[in-house]
PyMOL commands that place a pseudoatom at each C-alpha (Angstrom):
pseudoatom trace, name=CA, resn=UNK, resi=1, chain=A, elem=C, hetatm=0, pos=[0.000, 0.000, 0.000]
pseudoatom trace, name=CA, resn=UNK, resi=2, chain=A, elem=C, hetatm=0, pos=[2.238, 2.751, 1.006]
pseudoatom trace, name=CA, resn=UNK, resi=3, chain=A, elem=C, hetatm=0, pos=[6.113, 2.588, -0.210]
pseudoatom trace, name=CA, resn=UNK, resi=4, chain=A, elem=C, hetatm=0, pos=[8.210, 1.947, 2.981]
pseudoatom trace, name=CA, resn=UNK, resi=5, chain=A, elem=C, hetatm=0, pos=[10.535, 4.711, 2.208]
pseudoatom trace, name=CA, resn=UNK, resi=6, chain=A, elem=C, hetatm=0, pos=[7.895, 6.928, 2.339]
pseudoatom trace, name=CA, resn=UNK, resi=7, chain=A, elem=C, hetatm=0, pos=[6.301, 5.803, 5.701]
pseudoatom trace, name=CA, resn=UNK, resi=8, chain=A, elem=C, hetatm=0, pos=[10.018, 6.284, 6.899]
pseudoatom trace, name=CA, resn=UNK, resi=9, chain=A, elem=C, hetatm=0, pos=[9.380, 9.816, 6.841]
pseudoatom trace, name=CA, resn=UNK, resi=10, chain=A, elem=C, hetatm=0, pos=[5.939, 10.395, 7.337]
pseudoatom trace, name=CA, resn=UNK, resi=11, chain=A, elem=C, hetatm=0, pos=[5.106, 12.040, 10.618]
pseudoatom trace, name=CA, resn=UNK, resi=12, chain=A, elem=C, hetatm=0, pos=[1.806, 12.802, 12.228]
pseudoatom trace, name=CA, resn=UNK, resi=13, chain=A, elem=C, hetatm=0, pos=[1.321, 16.952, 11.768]
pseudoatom trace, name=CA, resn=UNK, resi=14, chain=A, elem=C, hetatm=0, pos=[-0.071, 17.223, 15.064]
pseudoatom trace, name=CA, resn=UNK, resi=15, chain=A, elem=C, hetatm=0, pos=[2.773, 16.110, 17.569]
pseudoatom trace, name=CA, resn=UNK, resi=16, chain=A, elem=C, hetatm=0, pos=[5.339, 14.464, 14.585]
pseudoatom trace, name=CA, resn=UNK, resi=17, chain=A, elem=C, hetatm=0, pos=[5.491, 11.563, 16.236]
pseudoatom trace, name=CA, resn=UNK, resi=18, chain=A, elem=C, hetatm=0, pos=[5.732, 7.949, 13.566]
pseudoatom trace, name=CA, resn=UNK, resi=19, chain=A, elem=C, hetatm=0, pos=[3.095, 6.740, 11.888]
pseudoatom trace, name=CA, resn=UNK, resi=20, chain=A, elem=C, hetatm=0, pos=[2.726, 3.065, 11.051]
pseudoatom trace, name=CA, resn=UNK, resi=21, chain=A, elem=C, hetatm=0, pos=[0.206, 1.455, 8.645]
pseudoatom trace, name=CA, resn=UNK, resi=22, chain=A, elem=C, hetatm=0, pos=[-3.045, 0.556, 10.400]
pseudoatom trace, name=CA, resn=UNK, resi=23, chain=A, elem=C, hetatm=0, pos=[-4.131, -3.301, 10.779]
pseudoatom trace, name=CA, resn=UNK, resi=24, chain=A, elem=C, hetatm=0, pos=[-6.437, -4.929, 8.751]
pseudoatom trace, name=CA, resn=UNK, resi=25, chain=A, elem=C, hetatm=0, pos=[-8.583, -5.486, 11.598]
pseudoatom trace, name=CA, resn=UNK, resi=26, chain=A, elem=C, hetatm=0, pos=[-8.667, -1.810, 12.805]
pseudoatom trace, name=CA, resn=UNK, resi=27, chain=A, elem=C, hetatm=0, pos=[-9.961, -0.974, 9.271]
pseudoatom trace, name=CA, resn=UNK, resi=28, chain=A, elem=C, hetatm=0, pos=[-12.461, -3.462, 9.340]
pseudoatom trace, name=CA, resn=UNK, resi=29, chain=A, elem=C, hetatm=0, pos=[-13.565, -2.518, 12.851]
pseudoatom trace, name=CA, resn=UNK, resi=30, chain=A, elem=C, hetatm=0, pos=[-13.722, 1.022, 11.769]
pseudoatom trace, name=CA, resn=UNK, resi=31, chain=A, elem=C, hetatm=0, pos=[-16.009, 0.760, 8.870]
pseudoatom trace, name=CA, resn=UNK, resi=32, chain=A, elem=C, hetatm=0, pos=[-18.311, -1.280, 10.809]
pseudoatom trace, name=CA, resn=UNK, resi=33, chain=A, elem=C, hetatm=0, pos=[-18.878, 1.322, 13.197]
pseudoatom trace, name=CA, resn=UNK, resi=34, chain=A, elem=C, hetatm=0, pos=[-18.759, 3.928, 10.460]
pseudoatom trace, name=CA, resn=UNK, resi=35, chain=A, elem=C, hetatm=0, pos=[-21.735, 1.791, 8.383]
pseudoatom trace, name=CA, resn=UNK, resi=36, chain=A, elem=C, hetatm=0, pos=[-23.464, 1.386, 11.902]
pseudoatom trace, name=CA, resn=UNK, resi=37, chain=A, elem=C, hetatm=0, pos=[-26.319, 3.965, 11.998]
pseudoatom trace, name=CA, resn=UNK, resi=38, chain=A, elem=C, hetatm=0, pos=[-26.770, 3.811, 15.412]
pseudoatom trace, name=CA, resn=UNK, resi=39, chain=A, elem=C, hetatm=0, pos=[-22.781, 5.257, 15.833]
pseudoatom trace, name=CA, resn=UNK, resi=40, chain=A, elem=C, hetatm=0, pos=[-21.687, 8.722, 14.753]
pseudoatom trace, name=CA, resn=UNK, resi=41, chain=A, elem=C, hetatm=0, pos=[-17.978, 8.394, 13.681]
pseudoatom trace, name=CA, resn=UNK, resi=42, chain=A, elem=C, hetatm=0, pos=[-16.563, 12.274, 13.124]
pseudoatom trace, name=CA, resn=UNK, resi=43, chain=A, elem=C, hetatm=0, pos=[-13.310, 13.497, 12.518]
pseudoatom trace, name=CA, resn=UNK, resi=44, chain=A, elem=C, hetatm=0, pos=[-11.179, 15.963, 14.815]
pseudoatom trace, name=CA, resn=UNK, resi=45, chain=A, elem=C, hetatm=0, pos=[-12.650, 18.644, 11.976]
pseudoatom trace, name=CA, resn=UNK, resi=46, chain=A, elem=C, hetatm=0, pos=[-16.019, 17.859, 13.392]
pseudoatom trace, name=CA, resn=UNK, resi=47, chain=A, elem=C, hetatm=0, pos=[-16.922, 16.188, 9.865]
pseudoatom trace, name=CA, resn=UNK, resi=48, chain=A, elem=C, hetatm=0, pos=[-19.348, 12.875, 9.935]
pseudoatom trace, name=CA, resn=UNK, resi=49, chain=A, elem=C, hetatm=0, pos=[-17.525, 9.770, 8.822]
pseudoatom trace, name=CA, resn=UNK, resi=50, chain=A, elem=C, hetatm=0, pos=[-19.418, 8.670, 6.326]
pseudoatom trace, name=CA, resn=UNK, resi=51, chain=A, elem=C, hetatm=0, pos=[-17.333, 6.682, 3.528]
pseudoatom trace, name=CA, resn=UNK, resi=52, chain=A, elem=C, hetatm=0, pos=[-15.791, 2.896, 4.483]
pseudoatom trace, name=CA, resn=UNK, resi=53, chain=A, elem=C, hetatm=0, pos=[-11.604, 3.281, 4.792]
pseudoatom trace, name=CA, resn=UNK, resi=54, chain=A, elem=C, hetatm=0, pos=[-9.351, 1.180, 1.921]
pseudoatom trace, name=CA, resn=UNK, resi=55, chain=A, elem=C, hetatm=0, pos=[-6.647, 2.117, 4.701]
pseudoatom trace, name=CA, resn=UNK, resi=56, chain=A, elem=C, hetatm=0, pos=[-4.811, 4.331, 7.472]
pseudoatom trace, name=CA, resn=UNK, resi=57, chain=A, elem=C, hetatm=0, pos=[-2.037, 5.158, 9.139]
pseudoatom trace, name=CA, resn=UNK, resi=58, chain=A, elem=C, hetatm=0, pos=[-2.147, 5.018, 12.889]
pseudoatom trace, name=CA, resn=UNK, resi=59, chain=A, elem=C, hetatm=0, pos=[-0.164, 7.719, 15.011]
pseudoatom trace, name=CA, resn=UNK, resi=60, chain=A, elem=C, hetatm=0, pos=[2.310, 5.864, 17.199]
pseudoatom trace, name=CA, resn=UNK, resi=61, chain=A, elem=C, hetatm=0, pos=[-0.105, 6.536, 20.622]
pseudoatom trace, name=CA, resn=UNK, resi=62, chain=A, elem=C, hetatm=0, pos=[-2.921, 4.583, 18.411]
pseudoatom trace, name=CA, resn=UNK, resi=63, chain=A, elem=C, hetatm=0, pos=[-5.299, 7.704, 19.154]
pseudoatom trace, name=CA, resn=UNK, resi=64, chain=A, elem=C, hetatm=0, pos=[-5.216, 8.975, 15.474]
pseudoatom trace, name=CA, resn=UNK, resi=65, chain=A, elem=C, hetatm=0, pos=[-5.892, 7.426, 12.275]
pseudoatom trace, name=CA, resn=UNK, resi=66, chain=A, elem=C, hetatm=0, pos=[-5.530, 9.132, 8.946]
pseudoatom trace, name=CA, resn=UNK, resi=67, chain=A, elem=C, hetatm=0, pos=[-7.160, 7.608, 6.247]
pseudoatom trace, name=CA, resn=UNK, resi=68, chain=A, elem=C, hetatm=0, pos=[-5.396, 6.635, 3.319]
pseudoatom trace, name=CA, resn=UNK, resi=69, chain=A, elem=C, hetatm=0, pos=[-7.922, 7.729, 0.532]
pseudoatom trace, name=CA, resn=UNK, resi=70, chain=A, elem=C, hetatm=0, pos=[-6.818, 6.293, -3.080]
pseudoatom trace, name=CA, resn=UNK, resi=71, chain=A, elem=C, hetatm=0, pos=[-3.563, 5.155, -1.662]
pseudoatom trace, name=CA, resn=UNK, resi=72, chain=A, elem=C, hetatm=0, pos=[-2.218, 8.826, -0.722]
pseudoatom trace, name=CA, resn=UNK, resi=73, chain=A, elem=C, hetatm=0, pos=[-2.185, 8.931, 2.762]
pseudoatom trace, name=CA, resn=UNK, resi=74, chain=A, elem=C, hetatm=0, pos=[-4.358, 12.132, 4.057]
pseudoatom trace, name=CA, resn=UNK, resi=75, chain=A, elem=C, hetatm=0, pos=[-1.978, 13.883, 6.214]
pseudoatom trace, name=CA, resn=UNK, resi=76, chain=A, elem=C, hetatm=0, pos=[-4.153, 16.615, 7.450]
pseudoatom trace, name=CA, resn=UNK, resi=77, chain=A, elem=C, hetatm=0, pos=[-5.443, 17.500, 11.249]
pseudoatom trace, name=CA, resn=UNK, resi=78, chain=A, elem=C, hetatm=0, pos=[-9.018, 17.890, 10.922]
pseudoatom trace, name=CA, resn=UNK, resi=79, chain=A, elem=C, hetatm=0, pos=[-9.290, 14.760, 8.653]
pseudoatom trace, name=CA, resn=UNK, resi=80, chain=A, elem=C, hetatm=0, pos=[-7.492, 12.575, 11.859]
pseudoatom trace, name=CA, resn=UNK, resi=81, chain=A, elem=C, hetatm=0, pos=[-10.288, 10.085, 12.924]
pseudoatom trace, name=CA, resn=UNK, resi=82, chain=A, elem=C, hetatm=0, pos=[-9.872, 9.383, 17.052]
pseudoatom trace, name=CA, resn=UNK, resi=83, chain=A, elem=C, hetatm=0, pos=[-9.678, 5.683, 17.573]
pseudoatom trace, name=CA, resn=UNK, resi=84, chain=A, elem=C, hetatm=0, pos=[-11.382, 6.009, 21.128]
pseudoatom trace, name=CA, resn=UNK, resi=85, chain=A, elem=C, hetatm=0, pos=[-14.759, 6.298, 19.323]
pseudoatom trace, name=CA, resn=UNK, resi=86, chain=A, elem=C, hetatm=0, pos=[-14.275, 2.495, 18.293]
pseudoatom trace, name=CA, resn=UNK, resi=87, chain=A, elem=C, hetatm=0, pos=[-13.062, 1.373, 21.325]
pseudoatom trace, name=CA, resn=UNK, resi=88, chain=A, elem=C, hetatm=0, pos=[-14.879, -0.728, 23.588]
for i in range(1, 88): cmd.bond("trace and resi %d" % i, "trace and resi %d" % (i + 1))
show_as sticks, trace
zoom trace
């Protein structure tokens, strides 16, 4: 999916910590949730989550994921999805 070059230099923009490609499972566990319509999934922008993920890249605390949307990775703040949402 994403070159590993490239992830070697990719940095979350909020704190620039590492970001590492997100696990299948994650993904899957996120789109559930997102195609739930009893569960609101939003960004940090505020913005419903309404498209299923092909992909994301998690920050290294696992409390972000940016979606990878056509295989570029989406690098930008407001489009961050917070994982606690999906957890539990």
């Amino acid at each position: 999916m994403i070159d590993k070059e490239l992830l070697n230099v990719l940095a979350c923009p909020q704190d620039r910590s590492p970001l590492t490609v997100a696990d299948q499972s994650l993904i899957e566990k996120l789109n559930r949730a997102i195609a739930d319509e009893d569960i609101t999934i939003v960004n940090l922008g505020g913005k419903r989550v309404e498209e299923p993920l092909a992909g994301g890249l998690v920050r290294q605390d696992k409390t972000l994921l940016y979606p990878v949307v056509d295989d570029i990775p989406v690098l930008l703040a407001d489009e961050a999805i917070p994982l606690e949402q999906i957890d539990g």
